[in-house]
C-alpha positions as a Markdown table, in Angstrom:
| # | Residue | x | y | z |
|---|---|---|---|---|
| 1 | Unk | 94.9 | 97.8 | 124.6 |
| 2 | Unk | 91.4 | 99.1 | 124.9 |
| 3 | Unk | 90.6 | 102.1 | 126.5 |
| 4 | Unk | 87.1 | 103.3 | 126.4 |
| 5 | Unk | 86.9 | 106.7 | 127.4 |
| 6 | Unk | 84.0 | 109.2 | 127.8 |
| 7 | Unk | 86.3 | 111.9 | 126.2 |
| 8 | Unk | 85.9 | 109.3 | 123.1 |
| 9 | Unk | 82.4 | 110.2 | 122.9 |
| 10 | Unk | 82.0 | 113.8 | 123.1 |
| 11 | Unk | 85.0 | 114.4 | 121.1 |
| 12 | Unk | 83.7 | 111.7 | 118.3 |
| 13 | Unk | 84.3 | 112.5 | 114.6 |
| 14 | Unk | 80.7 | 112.7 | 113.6 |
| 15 | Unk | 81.3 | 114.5 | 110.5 |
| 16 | Unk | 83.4 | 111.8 | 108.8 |
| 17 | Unk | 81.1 | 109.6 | 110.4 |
| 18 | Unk | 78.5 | 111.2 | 108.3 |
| 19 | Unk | 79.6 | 111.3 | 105.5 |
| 20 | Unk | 80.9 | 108.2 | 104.8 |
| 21 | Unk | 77.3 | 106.4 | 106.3 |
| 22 | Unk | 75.6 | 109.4 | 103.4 |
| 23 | Unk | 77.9 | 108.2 | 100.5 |
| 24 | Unk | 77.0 | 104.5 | 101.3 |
| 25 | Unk | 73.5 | 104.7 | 101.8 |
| 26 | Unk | 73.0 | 106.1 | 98.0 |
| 27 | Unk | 75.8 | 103.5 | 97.0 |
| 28 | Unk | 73.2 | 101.1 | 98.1 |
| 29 | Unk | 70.0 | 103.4 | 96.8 |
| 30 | Unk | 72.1 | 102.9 | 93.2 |
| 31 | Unk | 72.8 | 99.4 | 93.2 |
| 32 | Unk | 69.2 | 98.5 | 94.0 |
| 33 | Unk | 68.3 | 100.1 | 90.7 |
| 34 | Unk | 71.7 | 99.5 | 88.9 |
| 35 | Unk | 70.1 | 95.9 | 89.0 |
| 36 | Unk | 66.8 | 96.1 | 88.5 |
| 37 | Unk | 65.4 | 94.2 | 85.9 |
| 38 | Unk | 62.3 | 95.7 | 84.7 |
| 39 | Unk | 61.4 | 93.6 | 82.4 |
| 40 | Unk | 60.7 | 90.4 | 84.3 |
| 41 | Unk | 59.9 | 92.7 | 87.3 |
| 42 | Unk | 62.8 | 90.1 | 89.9 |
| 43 | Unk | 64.6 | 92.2 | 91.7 |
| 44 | Unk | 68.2 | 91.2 | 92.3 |
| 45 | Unk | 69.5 | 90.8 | 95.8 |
| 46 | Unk | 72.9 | 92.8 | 95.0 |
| 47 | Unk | 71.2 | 95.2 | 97.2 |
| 48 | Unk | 70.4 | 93.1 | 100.1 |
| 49 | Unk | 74.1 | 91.9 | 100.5 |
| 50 | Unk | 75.6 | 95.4 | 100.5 |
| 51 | Unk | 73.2 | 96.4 | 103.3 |
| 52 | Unk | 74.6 | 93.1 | 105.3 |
| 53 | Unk | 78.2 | 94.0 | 104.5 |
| 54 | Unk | 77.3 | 97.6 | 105.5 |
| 55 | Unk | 76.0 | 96.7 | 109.4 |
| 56 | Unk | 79.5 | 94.6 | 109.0 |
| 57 | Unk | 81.3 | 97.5 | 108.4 |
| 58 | Unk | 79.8 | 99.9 | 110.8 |
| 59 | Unk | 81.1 | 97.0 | 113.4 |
| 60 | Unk | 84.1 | 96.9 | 111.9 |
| 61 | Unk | 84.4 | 100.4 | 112.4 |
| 62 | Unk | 83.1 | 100.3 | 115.4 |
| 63 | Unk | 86.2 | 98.0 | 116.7 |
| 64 | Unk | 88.9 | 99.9 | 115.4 |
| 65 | Unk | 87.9 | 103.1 | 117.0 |
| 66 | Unk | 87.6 | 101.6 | 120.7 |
| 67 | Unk | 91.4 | 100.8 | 121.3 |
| 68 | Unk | 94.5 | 103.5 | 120.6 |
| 69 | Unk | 95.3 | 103.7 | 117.1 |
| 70 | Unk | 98.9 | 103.3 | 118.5 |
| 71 | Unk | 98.3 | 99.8 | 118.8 |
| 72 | Unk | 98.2 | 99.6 | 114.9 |
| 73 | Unk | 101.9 | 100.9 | 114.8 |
| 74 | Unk | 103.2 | 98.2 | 117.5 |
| 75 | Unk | 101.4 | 95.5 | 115.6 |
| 76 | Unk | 102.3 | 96.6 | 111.9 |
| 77 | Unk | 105.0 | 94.1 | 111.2 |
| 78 | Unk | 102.9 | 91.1 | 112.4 |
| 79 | Unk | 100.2 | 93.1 | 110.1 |
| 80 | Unk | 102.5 | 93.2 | 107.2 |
| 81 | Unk | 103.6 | 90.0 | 107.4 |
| 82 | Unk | 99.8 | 88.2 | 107.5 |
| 83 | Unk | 98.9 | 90.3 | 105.1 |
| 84 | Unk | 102.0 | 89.1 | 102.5 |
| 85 | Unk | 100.8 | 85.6 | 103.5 |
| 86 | Unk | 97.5 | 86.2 | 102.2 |
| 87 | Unk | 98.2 | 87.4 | 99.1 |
| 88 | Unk | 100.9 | 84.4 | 98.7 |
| 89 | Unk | 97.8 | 82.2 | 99.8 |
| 90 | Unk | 96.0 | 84.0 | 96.6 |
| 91 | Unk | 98.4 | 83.2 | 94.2 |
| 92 | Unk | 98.6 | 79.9 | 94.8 |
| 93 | Unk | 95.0 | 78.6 | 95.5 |
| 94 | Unk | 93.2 | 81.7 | 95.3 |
| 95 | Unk | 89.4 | 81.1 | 93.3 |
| 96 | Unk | 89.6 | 82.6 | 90.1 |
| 97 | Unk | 86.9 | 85.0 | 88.6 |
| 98 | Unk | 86.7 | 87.3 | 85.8 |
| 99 | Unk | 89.9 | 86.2 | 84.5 |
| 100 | Unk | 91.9 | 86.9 | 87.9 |
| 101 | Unk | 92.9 | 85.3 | 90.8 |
| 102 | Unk | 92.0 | 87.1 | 93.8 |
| 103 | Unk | 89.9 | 85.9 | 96.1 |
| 104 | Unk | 90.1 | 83.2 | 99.3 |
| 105 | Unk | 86.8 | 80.9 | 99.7 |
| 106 | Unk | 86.1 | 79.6 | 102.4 |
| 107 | Unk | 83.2 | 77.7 | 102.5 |
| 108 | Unk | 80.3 | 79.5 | 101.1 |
| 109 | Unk | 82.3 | 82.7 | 101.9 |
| 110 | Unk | 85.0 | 84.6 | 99.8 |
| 111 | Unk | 87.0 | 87.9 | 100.4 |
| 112 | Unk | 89.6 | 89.3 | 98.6 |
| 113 | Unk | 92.8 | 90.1 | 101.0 |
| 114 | Unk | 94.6 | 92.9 | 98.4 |
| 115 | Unk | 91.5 | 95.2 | 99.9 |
| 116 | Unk | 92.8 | 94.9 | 104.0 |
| 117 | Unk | 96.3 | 94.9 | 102.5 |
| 118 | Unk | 95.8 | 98.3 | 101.4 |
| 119 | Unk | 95.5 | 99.6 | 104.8 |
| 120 | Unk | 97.9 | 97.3 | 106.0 |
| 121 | Unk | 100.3 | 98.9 | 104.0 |
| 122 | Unk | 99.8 | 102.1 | 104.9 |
| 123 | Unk | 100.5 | 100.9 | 108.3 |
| 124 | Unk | 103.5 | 99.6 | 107.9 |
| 125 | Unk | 104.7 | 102.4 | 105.7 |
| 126 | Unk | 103.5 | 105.3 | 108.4 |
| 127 | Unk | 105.7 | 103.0 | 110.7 |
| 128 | Unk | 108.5 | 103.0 | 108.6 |
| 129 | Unk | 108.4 | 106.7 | 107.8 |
| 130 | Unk | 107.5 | 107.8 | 111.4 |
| 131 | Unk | 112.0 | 106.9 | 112.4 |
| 132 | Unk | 113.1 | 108.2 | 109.1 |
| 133 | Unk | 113.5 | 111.7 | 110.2 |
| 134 | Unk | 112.6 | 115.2 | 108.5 |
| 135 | Unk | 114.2 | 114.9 | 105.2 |
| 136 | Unk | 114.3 | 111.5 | 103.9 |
| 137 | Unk | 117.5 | 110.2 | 101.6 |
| 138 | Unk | 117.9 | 108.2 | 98.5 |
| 139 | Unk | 119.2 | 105.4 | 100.5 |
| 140 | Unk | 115.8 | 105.5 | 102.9 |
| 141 | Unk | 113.9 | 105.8 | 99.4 |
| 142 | Unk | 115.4 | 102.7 | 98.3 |
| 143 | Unk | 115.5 | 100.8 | 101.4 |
| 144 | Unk | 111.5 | 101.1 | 102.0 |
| 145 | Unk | 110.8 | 100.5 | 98.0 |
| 146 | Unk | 112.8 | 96.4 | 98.4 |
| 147 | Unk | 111.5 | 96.2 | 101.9 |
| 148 | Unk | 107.6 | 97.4 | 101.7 |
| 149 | Unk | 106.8 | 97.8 | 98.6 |
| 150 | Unk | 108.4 | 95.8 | 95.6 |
| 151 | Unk | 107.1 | 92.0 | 97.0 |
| 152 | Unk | 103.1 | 92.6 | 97.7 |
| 153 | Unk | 103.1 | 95.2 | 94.1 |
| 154 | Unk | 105.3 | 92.0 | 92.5 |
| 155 | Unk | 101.7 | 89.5 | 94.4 |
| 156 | Unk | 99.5 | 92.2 | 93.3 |
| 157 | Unk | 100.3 | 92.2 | 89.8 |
| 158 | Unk | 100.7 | 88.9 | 89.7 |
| 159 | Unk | 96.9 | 87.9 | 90.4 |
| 160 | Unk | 96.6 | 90.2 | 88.0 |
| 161 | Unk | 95.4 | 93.3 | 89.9 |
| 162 | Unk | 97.4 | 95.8 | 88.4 |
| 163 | Unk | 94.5 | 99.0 | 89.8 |
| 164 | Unk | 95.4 | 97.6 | 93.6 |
| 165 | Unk | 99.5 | 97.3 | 92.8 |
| 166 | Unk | 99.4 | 100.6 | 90.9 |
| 167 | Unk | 97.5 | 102.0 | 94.2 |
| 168 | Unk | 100.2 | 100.9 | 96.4 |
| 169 | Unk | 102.6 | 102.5 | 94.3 |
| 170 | Unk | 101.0 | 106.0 | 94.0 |
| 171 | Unk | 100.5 | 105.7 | 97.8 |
| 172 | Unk | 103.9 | 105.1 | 98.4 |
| 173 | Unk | 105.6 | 108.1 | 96.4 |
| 174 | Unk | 102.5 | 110.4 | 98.3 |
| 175 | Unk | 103.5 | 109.2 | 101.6 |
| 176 | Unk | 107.3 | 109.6 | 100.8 |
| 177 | Unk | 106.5 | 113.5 | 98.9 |
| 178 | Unk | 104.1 | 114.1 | 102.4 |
| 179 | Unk | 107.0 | 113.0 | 105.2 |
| 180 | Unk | 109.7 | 114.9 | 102.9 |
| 181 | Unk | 112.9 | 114.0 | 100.2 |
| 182 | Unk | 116.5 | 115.8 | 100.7 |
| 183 | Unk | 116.2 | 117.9 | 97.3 |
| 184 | Unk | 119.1 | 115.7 | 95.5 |
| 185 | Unk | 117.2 | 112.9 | 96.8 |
| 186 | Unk | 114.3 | 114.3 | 94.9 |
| 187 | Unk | 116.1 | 115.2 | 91.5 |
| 188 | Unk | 117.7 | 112.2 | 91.3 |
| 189 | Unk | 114.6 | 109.8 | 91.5 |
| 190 | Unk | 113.1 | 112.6 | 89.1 |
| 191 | Unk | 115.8 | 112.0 | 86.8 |
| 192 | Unk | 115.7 | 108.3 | 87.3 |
| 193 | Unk | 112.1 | 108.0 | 86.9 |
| 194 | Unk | 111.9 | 109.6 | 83.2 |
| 195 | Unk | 114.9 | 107.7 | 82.1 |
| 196 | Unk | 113.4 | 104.4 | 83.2 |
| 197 | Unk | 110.2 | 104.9 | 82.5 |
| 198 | Unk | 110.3 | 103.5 | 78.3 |
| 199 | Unk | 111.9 | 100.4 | 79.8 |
| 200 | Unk | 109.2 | 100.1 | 82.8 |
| 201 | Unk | 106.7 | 100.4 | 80.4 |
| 202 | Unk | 107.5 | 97.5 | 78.1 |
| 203 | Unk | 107.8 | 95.5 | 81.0 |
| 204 | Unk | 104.3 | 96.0 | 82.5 |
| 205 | Unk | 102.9 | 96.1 | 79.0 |
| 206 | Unk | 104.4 | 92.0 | 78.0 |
| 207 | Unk | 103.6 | 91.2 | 81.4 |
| 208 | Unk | 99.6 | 92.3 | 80.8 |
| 209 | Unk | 96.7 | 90.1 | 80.3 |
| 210 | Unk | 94.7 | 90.2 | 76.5 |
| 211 | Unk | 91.9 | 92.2 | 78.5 |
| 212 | Unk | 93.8 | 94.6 | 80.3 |
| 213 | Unk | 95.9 | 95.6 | 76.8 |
| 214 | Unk | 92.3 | 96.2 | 75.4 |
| 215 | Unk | 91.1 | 98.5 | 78.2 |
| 216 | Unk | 94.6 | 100.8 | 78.1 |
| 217 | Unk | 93.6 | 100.6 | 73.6 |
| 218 | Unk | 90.4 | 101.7 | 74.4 |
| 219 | Unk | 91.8 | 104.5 | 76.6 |
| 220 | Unk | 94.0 | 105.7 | 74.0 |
| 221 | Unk | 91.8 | 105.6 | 71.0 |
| 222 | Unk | 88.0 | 105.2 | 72.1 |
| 223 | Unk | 86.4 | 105.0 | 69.0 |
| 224 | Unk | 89.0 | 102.4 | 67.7 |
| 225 | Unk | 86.5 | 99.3 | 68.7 |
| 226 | Unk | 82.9 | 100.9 | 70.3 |
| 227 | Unk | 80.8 | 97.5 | 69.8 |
| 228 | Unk | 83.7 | 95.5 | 71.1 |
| 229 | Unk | 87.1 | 96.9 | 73.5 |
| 230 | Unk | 85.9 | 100.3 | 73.5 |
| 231 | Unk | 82.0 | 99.3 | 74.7 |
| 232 | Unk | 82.5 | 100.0 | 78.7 |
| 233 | Unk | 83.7 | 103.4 | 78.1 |
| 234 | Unk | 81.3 | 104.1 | 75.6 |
| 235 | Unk | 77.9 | 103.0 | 77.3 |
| 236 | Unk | 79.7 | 104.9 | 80.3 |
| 237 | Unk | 79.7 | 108.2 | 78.4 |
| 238 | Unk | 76.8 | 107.5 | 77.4 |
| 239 | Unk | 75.0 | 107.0 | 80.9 |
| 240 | Unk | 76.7 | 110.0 | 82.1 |
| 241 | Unk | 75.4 | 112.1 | 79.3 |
| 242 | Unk | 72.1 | 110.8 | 78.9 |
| 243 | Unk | 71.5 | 112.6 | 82.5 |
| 244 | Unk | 72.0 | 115.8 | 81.3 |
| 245 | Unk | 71.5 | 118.8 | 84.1 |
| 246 | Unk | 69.2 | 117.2 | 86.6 |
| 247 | Unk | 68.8 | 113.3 | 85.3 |
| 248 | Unk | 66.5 | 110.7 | 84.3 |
| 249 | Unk | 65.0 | 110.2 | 87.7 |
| 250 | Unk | 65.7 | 107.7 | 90.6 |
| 251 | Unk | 64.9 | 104.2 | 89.2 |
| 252 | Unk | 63.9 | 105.8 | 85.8 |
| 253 | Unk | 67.5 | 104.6 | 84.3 |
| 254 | Unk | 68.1 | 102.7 | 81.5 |
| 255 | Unk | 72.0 | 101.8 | 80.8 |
| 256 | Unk | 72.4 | 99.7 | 83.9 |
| 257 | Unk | 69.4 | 97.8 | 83.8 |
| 258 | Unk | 68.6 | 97.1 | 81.2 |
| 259 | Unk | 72.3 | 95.7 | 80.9 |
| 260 | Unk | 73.8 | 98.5 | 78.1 |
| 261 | Unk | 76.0 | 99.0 | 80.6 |
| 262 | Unk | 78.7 | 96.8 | 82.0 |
| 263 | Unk | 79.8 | 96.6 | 85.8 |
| 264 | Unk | 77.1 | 99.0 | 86.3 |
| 265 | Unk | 76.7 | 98.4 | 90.3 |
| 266 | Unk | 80.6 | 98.0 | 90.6 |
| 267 | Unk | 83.2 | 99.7 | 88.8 |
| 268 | Unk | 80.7 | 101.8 | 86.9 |
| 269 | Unk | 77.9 | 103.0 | 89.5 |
| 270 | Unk | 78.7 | 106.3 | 89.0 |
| 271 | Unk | 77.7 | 106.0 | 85.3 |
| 272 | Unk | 74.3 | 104.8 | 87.0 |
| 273 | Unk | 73.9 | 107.2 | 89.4 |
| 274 | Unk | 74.7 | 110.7 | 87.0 |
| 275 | Unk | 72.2 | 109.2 | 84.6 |
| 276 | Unk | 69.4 | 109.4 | 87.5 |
| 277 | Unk | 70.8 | 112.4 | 89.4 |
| 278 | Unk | 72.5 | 114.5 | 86.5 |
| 279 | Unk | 75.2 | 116.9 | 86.8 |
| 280 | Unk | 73.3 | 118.5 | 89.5 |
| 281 | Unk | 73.7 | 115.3 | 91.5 |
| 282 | Unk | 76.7 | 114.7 | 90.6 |
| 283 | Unk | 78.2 | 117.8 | 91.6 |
| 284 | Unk | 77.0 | 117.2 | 95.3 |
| 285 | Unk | 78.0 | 113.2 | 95.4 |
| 286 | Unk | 81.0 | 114.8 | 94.6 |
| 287 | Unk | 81.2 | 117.4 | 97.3 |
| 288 | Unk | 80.6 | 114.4 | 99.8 |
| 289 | Unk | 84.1 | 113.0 | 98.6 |
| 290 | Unk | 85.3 | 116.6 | 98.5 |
| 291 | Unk | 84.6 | 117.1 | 101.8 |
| 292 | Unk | 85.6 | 113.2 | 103.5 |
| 293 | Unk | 89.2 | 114.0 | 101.6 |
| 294 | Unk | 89.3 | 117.5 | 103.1 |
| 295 | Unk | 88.2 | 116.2 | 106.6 |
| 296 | Unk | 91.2 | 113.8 | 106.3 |
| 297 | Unk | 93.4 | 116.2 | 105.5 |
| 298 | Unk | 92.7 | 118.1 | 108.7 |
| 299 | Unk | 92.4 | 114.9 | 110.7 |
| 300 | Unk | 96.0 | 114.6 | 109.7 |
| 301 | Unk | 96.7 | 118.3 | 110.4 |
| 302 | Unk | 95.2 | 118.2 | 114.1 |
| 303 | Unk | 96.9 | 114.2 | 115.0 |
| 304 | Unk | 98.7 | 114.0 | 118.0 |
| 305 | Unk | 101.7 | 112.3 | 116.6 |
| 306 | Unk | 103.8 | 111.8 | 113.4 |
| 307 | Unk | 102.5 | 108.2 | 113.2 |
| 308 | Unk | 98.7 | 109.6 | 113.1 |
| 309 | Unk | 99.8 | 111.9 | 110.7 |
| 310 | Unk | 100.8 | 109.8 | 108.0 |
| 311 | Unk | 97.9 | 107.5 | 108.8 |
| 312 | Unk | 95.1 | 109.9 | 108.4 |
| 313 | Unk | 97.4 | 111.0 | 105.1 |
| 314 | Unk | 97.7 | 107.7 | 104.0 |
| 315 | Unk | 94.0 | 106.9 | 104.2 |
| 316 | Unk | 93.0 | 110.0 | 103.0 |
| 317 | Unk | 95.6 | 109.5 | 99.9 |
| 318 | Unk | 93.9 | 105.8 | 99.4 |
| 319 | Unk | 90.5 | 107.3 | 99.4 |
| 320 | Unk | 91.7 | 110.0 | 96.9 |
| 321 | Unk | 93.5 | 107.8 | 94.3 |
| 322 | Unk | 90.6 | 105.5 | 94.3 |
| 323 | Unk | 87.7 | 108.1 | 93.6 |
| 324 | Unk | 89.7 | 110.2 | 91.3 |
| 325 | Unk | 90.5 | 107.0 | 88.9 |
| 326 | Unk | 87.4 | 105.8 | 89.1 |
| 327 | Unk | 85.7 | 108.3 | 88.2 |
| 328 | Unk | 87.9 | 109.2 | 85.9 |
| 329 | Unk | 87.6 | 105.9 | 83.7 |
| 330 | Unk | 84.0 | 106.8 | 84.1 |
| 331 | Unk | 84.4 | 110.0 | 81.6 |
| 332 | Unk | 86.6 | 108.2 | 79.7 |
| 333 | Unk | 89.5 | 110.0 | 81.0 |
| 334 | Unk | 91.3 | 107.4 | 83.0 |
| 335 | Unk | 91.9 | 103.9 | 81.7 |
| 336 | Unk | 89.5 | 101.4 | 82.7 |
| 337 | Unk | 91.8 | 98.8 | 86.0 |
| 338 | Unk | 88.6 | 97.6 | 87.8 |
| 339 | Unk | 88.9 | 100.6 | 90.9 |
| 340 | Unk | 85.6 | 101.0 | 92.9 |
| 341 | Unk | 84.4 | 104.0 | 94.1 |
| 342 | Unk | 85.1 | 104.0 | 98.0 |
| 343 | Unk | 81.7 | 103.8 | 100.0 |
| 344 | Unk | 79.3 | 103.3 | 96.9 |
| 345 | Unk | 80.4 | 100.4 | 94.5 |
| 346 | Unk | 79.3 | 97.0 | 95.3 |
| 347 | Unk | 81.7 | 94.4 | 97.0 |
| 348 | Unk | 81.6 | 93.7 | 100.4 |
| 349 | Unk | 85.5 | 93.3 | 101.6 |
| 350 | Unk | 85.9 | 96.7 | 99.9 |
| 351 | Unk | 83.0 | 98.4 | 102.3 |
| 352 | Unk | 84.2 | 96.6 | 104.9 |
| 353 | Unk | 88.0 | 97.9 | 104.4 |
| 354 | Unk | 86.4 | 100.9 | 103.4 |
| 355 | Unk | 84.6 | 101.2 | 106.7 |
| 356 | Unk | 87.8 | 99.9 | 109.1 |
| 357 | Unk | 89.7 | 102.9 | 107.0 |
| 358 | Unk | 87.2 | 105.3 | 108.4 |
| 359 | Unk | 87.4 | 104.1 | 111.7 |
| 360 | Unk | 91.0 | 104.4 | 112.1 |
| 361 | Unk | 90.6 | 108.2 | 110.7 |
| 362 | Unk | 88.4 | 108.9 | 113.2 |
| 363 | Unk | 90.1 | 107.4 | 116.0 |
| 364 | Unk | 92.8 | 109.4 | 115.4 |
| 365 | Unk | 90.9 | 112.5 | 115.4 |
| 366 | Unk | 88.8 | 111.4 | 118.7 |
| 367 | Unk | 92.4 | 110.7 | 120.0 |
| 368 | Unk | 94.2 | 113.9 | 119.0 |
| 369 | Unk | 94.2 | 115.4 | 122.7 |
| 370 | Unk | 97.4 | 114.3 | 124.6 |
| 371 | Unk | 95.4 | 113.5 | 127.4 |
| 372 | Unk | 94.5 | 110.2 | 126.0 |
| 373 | Unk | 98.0 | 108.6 | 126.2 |
């Protein structure tokens, strides 16, 4: 299973490599003063625990480039099926915070299993789609949505964490557009989706918690509620704004510590860190992304088999969705469903995921020669 190789080495990805350690070194720069608290002059330990889950992740990392990505693909169903578990585990004696039910303790530990399941799922879907052939049917479609998809989106949602299952399903229709539909296959789920999608939406909308109506409200009419179900996006806009062309100044915000601003070293760092940095630092935070999504495009591009291709585009997709969201919601463009930004929001099982997701691009580009088989 292992295989340590000096070919590994010289042919390493350090560019990804790069980039993701660049993006998660200011992640950490910005929740040290996201939660600052100038005032009393304590500085919290948020900080502290990110760095810890970050020499986590680099080992993390570190393991799942030192054995043949290959192995992923032979394991995927004993993958899928642990991960399934978990999330059943969740449901049923998960710890509840924040008004969802998403985490596992145990002991003085907690982690939250929808974050591995992510990549987990892209596993078993690249496995799936790697025997479908070049043109995938309408009865493939289907087949993969009952088997793959429908139960852990039906767990996901159920927790609630409807920004995870609505992940899984933009991943899913990428993946599927990426490997390739038959044309009628294509127009019919076309057809099928507009038709359906009234009826979908009632049903996602009853099955909502109070909160999450409120944050979709918000979306659609900011200024209906600004001091109540509109404040997050507001304070956002705010922080963002308040930044101007070259910002405030490292440590010389205001909206996150001095708590304006909700979530302001999770869901809503980047509000934190364009109100120090400005559009000026903005702009090259979001080249950084700009240029991990672009390297995983070409990771894909180069693999050395259709399994690593829809891996590296799988991963690359995940990392996409989740920046493009999040940021979004931070403009006020995108609804607000709790989505960290990869690398930089605080959480350790995301940085950890985060980092494993990494590795796994780079050990398929590292692995792309046929001489490694």
């Amino acid at each position: 299973m292992f295989n340590i190789d000096r070919r590994l080495i010289s042919n390493f990805d350090w560019i990804t490599f790069s980039i993701v350690m660049t993006i998660s070194l200011i992640g950490i720069m910005t929740i040290f003063s996201a939660t600052r608290q100038p005032v009393e002059s304590v500085q919290s330990a948020f900080f502290l625990k990110q760095l810890i889950w970050l020499v986590i992740g680099l080992a993390g990392m570190a393991l799942f480039i030192s054995f043949d990505y290959i192995w992923l693909s032979r394991f995927s169903v004993l993958l899928y099926t642990a991960g399934l578990v978990l999330l059943l585990i969740v449901l049923i004696s998960g710890r509840i915070g924040m008004g969802a039910q998403r985490w596992i303790s145990l002991g003085p530990l907690s982690f939250q299993p929808s974050e591995f399941f992510k990549l987990i799922f892209i596993v078993m879907l690249s496995r799936h789609l790697e025997f479908s052939g070049d043109k995938i049917s309408i009865s493939a479609v289907l087949k993969i949505f009952f088997i793959i998809v429908l139960l852990p989106f039906v767990f996901l949602f159920k927790q609630p964490d409807l920004g995870t299952a609505m992940v899984i399903l933009i991943l899913f229709v990428l993946m599927i557009l990426a490997k390739g539909l038959h044309k009628k296959a294509l127009v019919l789920i076309l057809m099928i989706s507009l038709l359906s999608l009234p009826f979908l939406g009632s049903i996602v909308w009853t099955g909502l918690k109070g909160y999450q109506k409120n944050r979709l409200i918000a979306f659609m009419d900011p200024g209906i509620d600004p001091s109540g179900i509109g404040y997050h996006i507001a304070q956002s806009k705010v922080a963002v704004g308040s930044g101007e062309f070259f910002g405030k100044g490292y440590l010389n915000g205001t909206q996150g510590p001095f708590r304006f601003l909700p979530e302001k070293h999770t869901d809503f760092i980047f509000a934190v860190f364009a109100e120090e940095w400005g559009f000026f630092g903005s702009v090259l935070l979001l080249s950084l992304y700009l240029f991990l999504i672009m390297r995983g495009l070409d990771t894909a591009r180069k693999a050395k088999d259709e399994f690593g291709r829809l891996l590296a585009l799988g991963i690359t997709f995940m990392f996409s969705v989740y920046f493009f969201i999040n940021v979004g919601m931070t403009l006020g463009i995108m609804p607000v469903v709790g989505i960290p930004l990869p690398f930089m929001s605080y959480g350790g099982t995301a940085l950890l995921s985060n980092f494993i997701s990494a590795g796994v691009l780079i050990n398929i580009r590292t692995r792309r020669f046929s001489l490694f088989y």
